[in-house]
N, C-alpha and C positions, 0 to 999 in steps of 0.2 A: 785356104785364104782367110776363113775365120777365126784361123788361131793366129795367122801373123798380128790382124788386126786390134786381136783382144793383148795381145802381149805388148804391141805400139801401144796403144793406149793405158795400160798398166806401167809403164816406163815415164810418157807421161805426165801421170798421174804423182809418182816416186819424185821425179825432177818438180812438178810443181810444190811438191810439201815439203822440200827440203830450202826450196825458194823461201817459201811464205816463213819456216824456222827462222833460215837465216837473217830475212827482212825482218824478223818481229824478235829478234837477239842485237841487232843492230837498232832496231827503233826503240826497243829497252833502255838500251847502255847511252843514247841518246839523250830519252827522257831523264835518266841518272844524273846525265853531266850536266843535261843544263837546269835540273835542281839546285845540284850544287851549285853551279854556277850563280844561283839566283841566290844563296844564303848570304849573310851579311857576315858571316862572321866561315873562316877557314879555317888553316891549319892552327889559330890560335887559340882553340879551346882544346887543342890536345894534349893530354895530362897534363891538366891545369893544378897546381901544388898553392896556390892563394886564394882566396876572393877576399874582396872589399867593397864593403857598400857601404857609402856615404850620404848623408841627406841634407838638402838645400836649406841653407839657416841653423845647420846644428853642429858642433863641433864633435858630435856623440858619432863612432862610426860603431860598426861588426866587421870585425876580421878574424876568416877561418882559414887554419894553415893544414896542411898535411906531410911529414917528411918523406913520404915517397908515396907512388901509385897505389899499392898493397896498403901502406897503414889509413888509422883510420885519420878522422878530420879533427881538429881539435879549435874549440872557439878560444881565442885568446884578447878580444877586447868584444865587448866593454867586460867579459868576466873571463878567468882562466877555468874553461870548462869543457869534456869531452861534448861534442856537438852533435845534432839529429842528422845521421850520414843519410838518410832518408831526403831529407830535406834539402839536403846539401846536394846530393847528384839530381834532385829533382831542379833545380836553379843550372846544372853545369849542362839537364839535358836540354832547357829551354835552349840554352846557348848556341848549343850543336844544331841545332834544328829551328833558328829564327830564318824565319823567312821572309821578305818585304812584300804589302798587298802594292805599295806602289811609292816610286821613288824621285826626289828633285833634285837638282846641284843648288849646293847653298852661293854658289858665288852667282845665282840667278835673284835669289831675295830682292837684294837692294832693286834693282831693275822692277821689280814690282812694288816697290814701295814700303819692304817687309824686310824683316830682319829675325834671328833664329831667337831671338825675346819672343813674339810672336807663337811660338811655338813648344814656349818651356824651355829652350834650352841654352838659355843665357840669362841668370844661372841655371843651371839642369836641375832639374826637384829631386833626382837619383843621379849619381855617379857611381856606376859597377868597373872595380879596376881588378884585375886577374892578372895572373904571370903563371907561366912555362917555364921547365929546367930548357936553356940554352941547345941546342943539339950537338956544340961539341964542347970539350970541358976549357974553362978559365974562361969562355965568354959569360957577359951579365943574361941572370933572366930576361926573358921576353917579356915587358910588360904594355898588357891592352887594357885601353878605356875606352868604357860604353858610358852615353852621358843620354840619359831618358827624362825626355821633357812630357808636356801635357799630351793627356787626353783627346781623339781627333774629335771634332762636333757633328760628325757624322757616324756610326756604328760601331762597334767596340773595338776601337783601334789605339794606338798609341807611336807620338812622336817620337825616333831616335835618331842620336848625330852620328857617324860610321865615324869608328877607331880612328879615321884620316882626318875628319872634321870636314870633311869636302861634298859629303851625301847626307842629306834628311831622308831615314824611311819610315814609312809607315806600316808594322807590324800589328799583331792581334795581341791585345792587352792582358795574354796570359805571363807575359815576360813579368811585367810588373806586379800581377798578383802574386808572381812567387819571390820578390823583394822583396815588397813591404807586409814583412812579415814581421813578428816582435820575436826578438830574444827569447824566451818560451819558444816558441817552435824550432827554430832553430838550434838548439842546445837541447842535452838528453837532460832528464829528470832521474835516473836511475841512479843510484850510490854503488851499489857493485855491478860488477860483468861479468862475473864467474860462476857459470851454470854449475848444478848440483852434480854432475857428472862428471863434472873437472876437474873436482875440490880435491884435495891433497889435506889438506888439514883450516881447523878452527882456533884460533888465540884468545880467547877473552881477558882483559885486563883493568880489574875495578879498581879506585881508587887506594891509596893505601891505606890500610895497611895488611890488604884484602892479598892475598895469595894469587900466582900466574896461574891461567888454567888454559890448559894446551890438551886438544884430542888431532889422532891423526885416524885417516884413515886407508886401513890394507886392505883391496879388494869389496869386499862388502863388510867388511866388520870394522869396526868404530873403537877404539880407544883410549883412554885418558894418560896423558905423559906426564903430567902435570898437572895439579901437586902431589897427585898418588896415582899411582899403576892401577887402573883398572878399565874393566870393558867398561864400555859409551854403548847407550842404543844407537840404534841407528837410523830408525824410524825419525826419534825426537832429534836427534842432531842433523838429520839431511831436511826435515820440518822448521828448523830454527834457519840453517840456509835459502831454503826457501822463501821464506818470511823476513830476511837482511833483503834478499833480491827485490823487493815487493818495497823498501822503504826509496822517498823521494827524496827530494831537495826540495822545499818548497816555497823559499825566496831567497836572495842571495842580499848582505850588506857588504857595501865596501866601505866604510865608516866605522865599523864597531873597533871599540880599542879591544886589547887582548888581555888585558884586566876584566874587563868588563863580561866577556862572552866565557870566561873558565878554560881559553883552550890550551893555556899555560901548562896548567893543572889537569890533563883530561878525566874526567869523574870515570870515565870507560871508556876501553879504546880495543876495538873490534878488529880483528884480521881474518883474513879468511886466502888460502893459496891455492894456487892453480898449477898449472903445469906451464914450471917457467916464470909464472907471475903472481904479486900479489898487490892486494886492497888493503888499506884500512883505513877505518874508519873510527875519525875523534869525537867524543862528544863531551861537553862543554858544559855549563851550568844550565838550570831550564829556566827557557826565553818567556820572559811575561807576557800575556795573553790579555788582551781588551776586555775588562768585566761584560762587555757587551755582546762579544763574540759569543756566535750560537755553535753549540757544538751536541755533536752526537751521543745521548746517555748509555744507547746502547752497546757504544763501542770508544769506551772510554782510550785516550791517548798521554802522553806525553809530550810535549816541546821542549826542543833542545838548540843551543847554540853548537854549531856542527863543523868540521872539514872535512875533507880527505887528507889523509898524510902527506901526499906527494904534492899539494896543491897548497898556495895560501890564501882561498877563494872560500870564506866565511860562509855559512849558509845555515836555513832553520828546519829544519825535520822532525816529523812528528812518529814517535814507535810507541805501539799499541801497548797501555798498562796496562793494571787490572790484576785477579787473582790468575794466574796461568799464562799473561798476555807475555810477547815478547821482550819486553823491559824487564819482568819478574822471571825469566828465564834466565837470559842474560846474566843478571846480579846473582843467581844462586846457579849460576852450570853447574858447580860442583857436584849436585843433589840431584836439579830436573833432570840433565842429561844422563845419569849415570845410568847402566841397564839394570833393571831389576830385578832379571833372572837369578839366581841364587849360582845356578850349575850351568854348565854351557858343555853339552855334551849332547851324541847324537843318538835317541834310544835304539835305533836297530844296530849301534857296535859293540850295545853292553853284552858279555859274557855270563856274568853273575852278579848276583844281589843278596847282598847280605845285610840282615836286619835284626841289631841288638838293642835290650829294653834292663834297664834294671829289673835284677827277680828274674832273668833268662839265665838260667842256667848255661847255653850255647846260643849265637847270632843262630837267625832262620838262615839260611841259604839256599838262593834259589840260582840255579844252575840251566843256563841252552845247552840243548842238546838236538843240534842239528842232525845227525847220524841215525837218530832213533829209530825202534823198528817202524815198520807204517808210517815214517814221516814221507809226504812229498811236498808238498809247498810252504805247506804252514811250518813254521818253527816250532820246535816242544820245547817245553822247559819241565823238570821237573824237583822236585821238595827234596833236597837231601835231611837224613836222618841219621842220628849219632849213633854208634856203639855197633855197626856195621849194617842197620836194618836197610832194607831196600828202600830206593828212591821212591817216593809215589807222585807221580806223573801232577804236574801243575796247569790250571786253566788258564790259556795261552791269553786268552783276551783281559783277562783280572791282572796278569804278569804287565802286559801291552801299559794297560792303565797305570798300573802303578809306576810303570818308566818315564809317563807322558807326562803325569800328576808331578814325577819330580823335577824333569824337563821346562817345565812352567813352574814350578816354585817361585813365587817374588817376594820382593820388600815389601811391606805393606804396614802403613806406619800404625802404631795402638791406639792412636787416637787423632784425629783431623790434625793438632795444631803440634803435632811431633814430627821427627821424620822415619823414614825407614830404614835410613843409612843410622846405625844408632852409634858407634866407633869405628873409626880407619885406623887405630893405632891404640888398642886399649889395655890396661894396666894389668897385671896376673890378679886382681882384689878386685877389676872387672869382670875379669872374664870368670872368677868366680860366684861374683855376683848375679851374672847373667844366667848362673845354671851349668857350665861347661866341667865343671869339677865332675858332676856326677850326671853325663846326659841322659835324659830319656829317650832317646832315639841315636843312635849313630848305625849308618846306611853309606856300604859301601858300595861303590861300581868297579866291577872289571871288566876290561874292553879287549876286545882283539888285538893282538898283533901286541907292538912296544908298548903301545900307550900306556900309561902311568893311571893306578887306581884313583877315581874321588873317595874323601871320604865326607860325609855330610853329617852335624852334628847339630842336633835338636835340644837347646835347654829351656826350661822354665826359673825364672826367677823368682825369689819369695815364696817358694815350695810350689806344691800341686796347683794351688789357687793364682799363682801370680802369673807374667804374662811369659811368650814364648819366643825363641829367640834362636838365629841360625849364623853357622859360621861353618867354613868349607877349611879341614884341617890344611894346614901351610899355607893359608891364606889370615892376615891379619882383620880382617874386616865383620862385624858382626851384625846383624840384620835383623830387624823384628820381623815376624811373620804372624798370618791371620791365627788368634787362639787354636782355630781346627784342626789346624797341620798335626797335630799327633793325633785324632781319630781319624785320620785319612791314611795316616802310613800304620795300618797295625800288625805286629810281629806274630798273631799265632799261624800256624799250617795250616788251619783247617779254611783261612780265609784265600789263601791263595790256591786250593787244592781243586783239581782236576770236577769237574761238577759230575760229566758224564760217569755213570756208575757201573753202565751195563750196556753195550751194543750188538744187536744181533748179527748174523752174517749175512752176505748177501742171499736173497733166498728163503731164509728163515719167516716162518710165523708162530704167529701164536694160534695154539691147534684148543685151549682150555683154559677155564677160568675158575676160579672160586673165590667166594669174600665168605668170611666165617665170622660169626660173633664168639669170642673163644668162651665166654658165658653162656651157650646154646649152641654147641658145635654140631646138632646134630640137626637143625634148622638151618643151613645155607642159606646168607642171606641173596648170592649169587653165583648159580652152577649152569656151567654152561659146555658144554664139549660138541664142538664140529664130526659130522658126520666126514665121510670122504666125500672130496669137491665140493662140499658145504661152505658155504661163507659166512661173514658173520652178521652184513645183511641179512641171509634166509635166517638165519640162530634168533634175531631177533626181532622179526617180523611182527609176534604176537605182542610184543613187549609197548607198556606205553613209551608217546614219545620222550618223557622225562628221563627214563630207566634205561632207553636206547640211547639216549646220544648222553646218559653219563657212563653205562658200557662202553661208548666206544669211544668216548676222554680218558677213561683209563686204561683201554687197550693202546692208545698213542702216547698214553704216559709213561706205560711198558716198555715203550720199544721207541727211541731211547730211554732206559734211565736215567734221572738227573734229578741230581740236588740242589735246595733251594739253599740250603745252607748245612756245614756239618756242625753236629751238636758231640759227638765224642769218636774216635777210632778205632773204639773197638766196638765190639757187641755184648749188650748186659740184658738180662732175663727179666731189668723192669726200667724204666726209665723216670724223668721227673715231669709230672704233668700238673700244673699250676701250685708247682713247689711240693710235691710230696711223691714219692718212690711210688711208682703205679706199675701194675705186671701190664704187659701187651693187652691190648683190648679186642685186637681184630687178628686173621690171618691171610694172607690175598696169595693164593697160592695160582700161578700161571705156568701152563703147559707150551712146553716151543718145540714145534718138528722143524730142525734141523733142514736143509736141502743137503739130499744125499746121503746123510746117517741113517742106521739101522734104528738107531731108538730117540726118543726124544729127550727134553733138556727141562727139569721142573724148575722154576723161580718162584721163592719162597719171601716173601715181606711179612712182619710182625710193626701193627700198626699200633700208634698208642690213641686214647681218647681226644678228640679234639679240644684243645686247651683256649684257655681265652687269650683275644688279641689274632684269632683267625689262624692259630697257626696248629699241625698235625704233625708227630713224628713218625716215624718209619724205622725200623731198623732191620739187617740182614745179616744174616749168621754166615753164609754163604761169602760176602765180600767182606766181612767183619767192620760193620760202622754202623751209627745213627745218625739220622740226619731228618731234616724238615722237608715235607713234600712241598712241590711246586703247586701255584694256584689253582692249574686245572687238574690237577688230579686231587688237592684238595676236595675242591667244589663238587668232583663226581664224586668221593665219599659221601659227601651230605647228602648227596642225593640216593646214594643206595643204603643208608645206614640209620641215617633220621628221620628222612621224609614220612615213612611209614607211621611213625610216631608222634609230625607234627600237627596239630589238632588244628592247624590252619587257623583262619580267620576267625575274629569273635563273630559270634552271631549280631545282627543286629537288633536293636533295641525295639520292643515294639510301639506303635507309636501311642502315644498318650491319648487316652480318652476324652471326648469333650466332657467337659464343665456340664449339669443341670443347670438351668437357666435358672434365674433367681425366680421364686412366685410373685406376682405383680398384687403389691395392696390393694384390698378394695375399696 
């Protein structure tokens, strides 16, 4: 009996909420209709393609057109000017959604003594006239007028006559604050509309007898078509687009003759294209300015009598002068925009590098060798050498560099008021001039796959002492570069060579030590040999701390070895130690047990005196080279070799005795 009743009840409970749904979907569409119903205005604000607003006492109207729903709005009186679409569907939304707080019949007035003067709207202080496309084709537009008179004298309301003239209502006085607005709001302020994203290409056109200059752009790279073939940055030319987008209008004359404003003659005439469309912009002679007018020092400007091309709507704009400012960009694109990279290649597809100097016998050449034995990640490269001698391995990171350093090469002009483009087309008595008869540097790249070698060509002008100068062979263009660029690219082996000298395996230590003074070799100045499972902790427990921790900088100095620099390639019995032939001064002989070998592995270093300017040489008969130790094995030489013999600090002075007091006369 219990469950029939719970199930009655749950039944119901379904039929009551499917009631109240449909009551409250019906009291919805209710409330909807008789909103609508309550608007003053219907189906005649739909895609509305006009307005017009007129003002009581003035023959001045604004009229905004649109040629269909999708375009945009265009002001065409009192100026021809794209309009603030903004502001424009803010007016068409008032319309849609006017609603009356409460309504008369005007053929009630006179009966009270009153007439729609009364009330503003005879004359109406606004007249809003708007038109609709017809709904079927060859009939006339639909045209509707709203004629808005005063102010109600009770709360923020406002009088209007319905499109029939037969209804007075009274609405919320927001209809009217979005009328009476001024030309300024209603019209854009912008000169172009073409975001940096959509650009297709730039024109610039200075007066003549000044040259076209045309960049386009493919993808991300920038340019120049016009008047010479060369890459554009693209930083500076999407930055000059951005800064055209950023200029206004900022009055407009319909009075000025066209003698008078230059726009006959445009001094510059700017295009900029999009996709499907373009802009441009005329500018004129510059517009005189009120001695009185305050203007900003810190952001100096221009004024200019101005159009747009497609427009004959005169107007004055102001682009930023100055040293670098957009005006001085403009007049010189040739130069600011052009990129100042010298090379435009990508350094992880270069193959090889070759690097010739007057007085080289053979270019260096340095060679990837991705294949190499023990290569996994890192790339090797290594030193090729003439007359069949073996490659010797190149330091991957000094190669890296030297691709980056030419990767970035720029213009860079010789002095402030020169430029860095220094010929786009210059004479065989230039290019001799400039150094290219005999360069000091020519730096070739070769790249994977088809791609075609650079070759880069380094000259100095006026001999050794004069300035330096770059040109990219089959290319006409010649370039100043910073004086350094030839101590930055330099041609011998020893500077691009492999640092690492010596690596142990894995497993490997060092089981022994010794430093020898080869002047008293019978005195060690440090001996030391590991016991079994001895470390070198326990080894040098007794040792002070100065002597321990420059032990064990030179047992990390060991293992790896590396070069601070190489001083020659082979190994010589004396070397040069502050300019004169010096035999080895020291011996650092280190013991290595191997993991898994039956005997161990001696490494033998012949050290030279420490020379002035902080630096140590080293040489090994074993890898056959000399070369300059690194700072921390340096610094633990000093301390196992000098220290002994520096007499430290001066004593101090003792202090001065008093004075005898002078004897007092009697």
């Amino acid at each position: 009996m219990r469950t029939k009743v719970t199930l009655v009840l749950l039944l119901l409970n379904v039929a009551l909420l499917a009631v109240i749904l449909y009551a409250r979907r019906e009291w919805r569409a209710d409330q909807d209709l008789a909103r609508l119903s309550r608007r003053v205005l219907g189906n005649e604000v739909i895609g509305i393609n006009s307005l017009e607003i007129t003002s009581s006492g003035s023959d001045r109207k604004i009229l905004l057109e649109r040629a269909s729903e999708t375009a945009p709005w265009e002001l065409k009186s009192p100026v021809n000017w794209p309009a603030n679409d903004h502001a424009v569907r803010r007016i068409i939304h008032e319309l849609e959604f006017l609603e009356p707080q409460t309504s008369f019949p005007v053929d009630g007035l006179e009966k009270n003594n009153q007439s729609l003067a009364d009330y503003g709207l005879s004359p109406p202080r606004l007249t809003l006239a708007f038109t609709r496309p017809a709904r079927t084709s060859g009939e006339a537009d639909v045209v509707t007028r709203l004629q808005i008179g005063d102010p109600a004298k009770i709360g923020d309301r406002l009088y209007i006559l319905s499109p029939d003239e037969k209804t007075v209502h009274v609405v919320k006085r927001k209809l009217a604050d979005t009328l009476v607005v001024g030309m300024e709001e209603l019209r854009t302020d912008t000169l172009f509309t073409i975001p940096v994203f959509e650009l297709r290409s730039l024109g610039l056109q200075n007066a003549s007898p000044a040259p076209r200059v045309r960049l386009r752009r493919e993808g991300n790279r920038w340019s120049f078509e016009a008047p010479i073939i060369a890459r554009a940055s693209k930083a500076d030319a999407e930055r000059v687009v951005a800064e055209l987008n950023t200029l206004r209008a900022l009055d407009f004359l319909t009075d000025a003759p066209v003698s008078d404003t230059g726009l006959d003659r445009p001094s510059l005439r700017v295009t900029i294209e999009g996709n499907s469309r373009r802009e441009t912009l005329l500018l004129g002679k510059p517009f005189p300015l009120d001695p009185a007018a305050k203007l900003d020092p810190a952001k100096p400007a221009a004024f200019f009598y101005a159009r747009m091309e497609d427009r004959p709507q005169v107007f004055i704009t102001s682009i930023p002068d100055g040293e670098d400012g957009l005006l001085d960009t403009l007049r010189r694109a040739q130069e600011t925009l052009r990129d100042t990279r010298i090379l435009d290649f990508d350094p992880a597809a270069v193959t090889a590098v070759s690097l010739a100097a007057p007085g080289q016998p053979e270019p260096l050449v340095l060679r990837r060798d991705d294949s190499a034995p023990g290569s996994t990640s890192a790339v090797e490269w290594r030193i090729e050498r003439p007359a069949g001698a073996p490659a010797l391995p190149a330091e991957t990171k000094i190669v890296s560099n030297l691709l980056q350093r030419l990767s970035l090469l720029t213009a860079t002009p010789h002095t402030p008021k020169t430029s860095a483009f220094l010929r786009d087309a210059p004479s065989d008595a230039e290019v001799e001039g400039y150094g290219f008869n005999l360069p000091q540097r020519e730096i070739t790249l070769t790249f994977a796959g088809n791609a075609s070698p650079i070759t880069l060509q380094l000259g100095v002008s006026g001999g050794t002492g004069g300035t330096v100068q770059a040109r990219v062979v089959g290319q006409p263009f010649i370039y100043a570069v910073a004086p350094d660029t030839l101590n930055a690219l330099p041609v011998a082996p020893n500077v691009y060579r492999e640092r690492t000298l010596r690596e142990f395996s894995e497993g490997a230590r060092i089981t022994g030590l010794t430093l020898l003074d080869n002047d008293a070799p019978e005195a060690p100045l440090v001996a030391f040999t590991l016991a079994d499972n001895q470390t070198w902790t326990d080894a040098l427990a007794d040792q002070s701390e100065p002597r321990r921790a420059a032990v064990q900088a030179l047992l990390a100095g060991l293992a790896p070895l590396r070069a601070k620099q190489f001083v020659n390639d082979t190994f010589t019995e004396t070397t040069w130690v502050d300019g004169k032939r010096t035999p080895w001064k020291y011996t650092l002989k280190a013991t290595v047990a191997q993991a898994g070998a039956a005997q161990n592995t001696d490494i033998t270093l012949h050290i030279a005196p420490r020379s002035g300017g902080g630096a140590q040489l080293a040489g090994s008969r074993e890898i056959g080279v000399v070369f300059a130790l690194e700072q921390p094995v340096l610094d633990a030489l000093w301390t196992l070799t000098y220290t002994a013999r520096d007499p430290g600090p001066p004593a101090p002075m003792p202090a001065p005795s008093p004075s005898p007091a002078p004897a007092q006369a009697p």
